[in-house]
N, C-alpha and C positions, 0 to 999 in steps of 0.2 A: 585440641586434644586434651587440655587441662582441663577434666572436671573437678578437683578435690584436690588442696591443697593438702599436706602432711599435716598431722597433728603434733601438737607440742609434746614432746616427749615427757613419761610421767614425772619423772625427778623435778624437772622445769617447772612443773605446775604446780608439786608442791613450795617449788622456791616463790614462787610469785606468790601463792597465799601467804606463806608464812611472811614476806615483805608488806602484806598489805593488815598483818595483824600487830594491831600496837603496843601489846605486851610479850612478842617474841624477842629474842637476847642471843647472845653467843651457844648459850646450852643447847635451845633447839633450832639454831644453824647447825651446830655442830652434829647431830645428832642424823642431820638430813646429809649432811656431806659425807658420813662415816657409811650411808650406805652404799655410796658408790666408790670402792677400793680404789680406781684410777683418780675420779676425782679428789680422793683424799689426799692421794699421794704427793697430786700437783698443788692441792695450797699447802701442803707442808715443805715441799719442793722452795714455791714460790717466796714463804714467809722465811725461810733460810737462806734465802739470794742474796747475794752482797748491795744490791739496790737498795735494801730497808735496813742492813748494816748493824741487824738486831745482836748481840752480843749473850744475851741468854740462853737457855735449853727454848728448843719448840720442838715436845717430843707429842705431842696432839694437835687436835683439830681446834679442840676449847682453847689449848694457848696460841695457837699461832692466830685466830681472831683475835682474842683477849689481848695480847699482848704485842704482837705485830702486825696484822694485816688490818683490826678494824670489821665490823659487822656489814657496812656499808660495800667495802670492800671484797669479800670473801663473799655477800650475796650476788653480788653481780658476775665475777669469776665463775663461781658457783653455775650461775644462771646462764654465762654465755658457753661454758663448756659443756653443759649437759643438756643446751639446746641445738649447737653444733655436730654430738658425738652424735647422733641417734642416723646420720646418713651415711647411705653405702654409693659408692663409687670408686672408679679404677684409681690406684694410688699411684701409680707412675704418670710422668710427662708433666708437665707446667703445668695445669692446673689439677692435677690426680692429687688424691687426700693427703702426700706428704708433702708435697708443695704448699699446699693449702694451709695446714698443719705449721708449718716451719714459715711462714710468712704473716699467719696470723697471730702468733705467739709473740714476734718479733715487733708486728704493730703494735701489738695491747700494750706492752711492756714500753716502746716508743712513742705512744701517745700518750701517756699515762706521765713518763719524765717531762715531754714537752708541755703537758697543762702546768705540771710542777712549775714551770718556768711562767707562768704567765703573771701578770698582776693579779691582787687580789679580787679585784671588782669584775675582772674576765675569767676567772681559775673556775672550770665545771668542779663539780665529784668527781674524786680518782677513780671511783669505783664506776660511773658513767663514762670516762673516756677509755676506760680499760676495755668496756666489754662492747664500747664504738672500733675501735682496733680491731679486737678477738671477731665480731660478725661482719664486719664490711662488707667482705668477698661470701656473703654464705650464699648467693645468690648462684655463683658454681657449684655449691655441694647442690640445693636443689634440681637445678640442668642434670645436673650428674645420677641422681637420685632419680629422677623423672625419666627422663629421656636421654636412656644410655647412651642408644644409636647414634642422636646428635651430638652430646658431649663429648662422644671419645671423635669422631669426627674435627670438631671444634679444637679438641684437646692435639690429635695431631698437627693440626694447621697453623695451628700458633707455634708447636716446634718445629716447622718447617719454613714460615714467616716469619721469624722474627724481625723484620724491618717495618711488617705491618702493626700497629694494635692492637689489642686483644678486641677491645670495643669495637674498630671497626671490623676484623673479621667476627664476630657478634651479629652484629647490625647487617652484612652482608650472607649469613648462614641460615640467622633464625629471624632476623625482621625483628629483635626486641635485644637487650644488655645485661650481663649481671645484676646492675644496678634495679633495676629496675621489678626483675624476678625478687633479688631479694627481700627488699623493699612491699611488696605487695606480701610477702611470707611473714615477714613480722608484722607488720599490719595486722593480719589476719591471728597472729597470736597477742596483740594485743599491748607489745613491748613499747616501751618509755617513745614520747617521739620524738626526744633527741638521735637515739639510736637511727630510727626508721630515717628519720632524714639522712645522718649521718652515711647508710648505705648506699640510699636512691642519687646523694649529689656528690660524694665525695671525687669524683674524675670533675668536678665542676669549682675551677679557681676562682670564678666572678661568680660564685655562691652568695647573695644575702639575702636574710632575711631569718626565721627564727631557727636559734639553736646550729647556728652556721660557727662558732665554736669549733663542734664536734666534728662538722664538715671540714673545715679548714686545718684542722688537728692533725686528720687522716689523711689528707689530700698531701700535707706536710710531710708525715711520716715516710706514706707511700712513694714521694721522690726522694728522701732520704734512704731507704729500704732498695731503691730500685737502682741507685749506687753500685750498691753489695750483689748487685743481681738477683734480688729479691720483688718477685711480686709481680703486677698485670700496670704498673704507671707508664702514661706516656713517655716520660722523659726522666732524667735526675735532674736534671734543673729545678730549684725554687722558682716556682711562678713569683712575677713582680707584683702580681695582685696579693 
């Protein structure tokens, strides 16, 4: 029944051009985040977090690039919120947009600390594990987005199983996984393919092979998230792998 994948939302597109031109700057980041009022609100939200422990005014878009968050940074945020906002789906129940919303916020934000921690020679860009966090699960907004009938289906079944998976009641519903929906959606926009990996293998702890970083980052986070009762992980146990 899938003939046509969503197209990238217009804000998104303009962030990918402007990342692919070599004399853009904080001015016109800035300028591209100012027109979307939510998104402005959350990097200047963000850049005020006690996580960057910045001590100055950030009363803009230009400073809180400029001065705390970094261009690298503020594009990819940028890029993962205003490619996530553009779907609609039911907001209640375990995977409804505020679950989603409150789970994805808390990975970007927790994989982004745990690269912090890694050695030098294995450390991604903050601004790549941030916006590996922020899309991982966007493979629900799509179900959700698409095929309402089956999501909200799906969506009760997993509040009424919680002893099962999310994945396996997935794989027993619809014969395919978040993972894997999402994955094929950024593919098709085109995005980094650390990301696109990072989506398709993250439930995967014997993950290797390229850009398994960003896999292993989220795979991390998601058991530490899934603690707090946060999120679609099999377990809170740290895999031994």
């Amino acid at each position: 029944r899938l003939t046509a994948l969503p197209p990238m939302p217009p804000l998104a597109v303009k962030i990918i051009e402007l990342k692919h031109d070599p004399h853009a700057g904080a001015h016109e980041l800035a300028k591209l985040v100012e027109l979307d009022p939510a998104l402005a609100a959350q990097v200047i939200r963000y850049a005020r977090s006690p996580f960057f422990a910045y001590r100055g005014a950030v009363d803009s878009i230009h400073a809180a690039i400029s001065r705390v968050l970094g261009f690298e940074m503020v594009m990819h945020l940028a890029l993962g919120l205003s490619a996530a906002r553009s779907f609609r789906l039911p907001t209640i129940g375990p995977l409804g947009l505020n679950a989603f919303w409150r789970h994805a916020t808390h990975s970007a934000a927790l994989v982004q600390a745990l690269a912090a921690e890694l050695p030098q020679a294995l450390r991604p860009l903050p601004g790549m594990s941030y916006l590996a966090g922020l899309l991982h699960n966007i493979g629900f907004l799509l179900l959700g987005h698409l095929f309402k009938p089956e999501f909200c289906l799906l969506n009760t079944s997993v509040a009424d199983h919680p002893e099962l998976t999310v994945r396996e009641q997935e794989q027993a519903q619809l014969g395919i996984d978040h993972t894997e929906l999402g994955a094929l959606l950024l593919e098709r926009w085109n995005l980094p393919e650390g990301i696109v990996t990072a989506v398709r293998h993250h439930h995967d702890a014997r993950y290797q092979g390229p850009h398994q970083v960003y896999v292993h980052l989220v795979l991390l986070a998601d058991r530490l998230l899934k603690g707090l009762e946060l999120g679609d992980a099999e377990s809170a146990d740290g895999p031994p792998e």
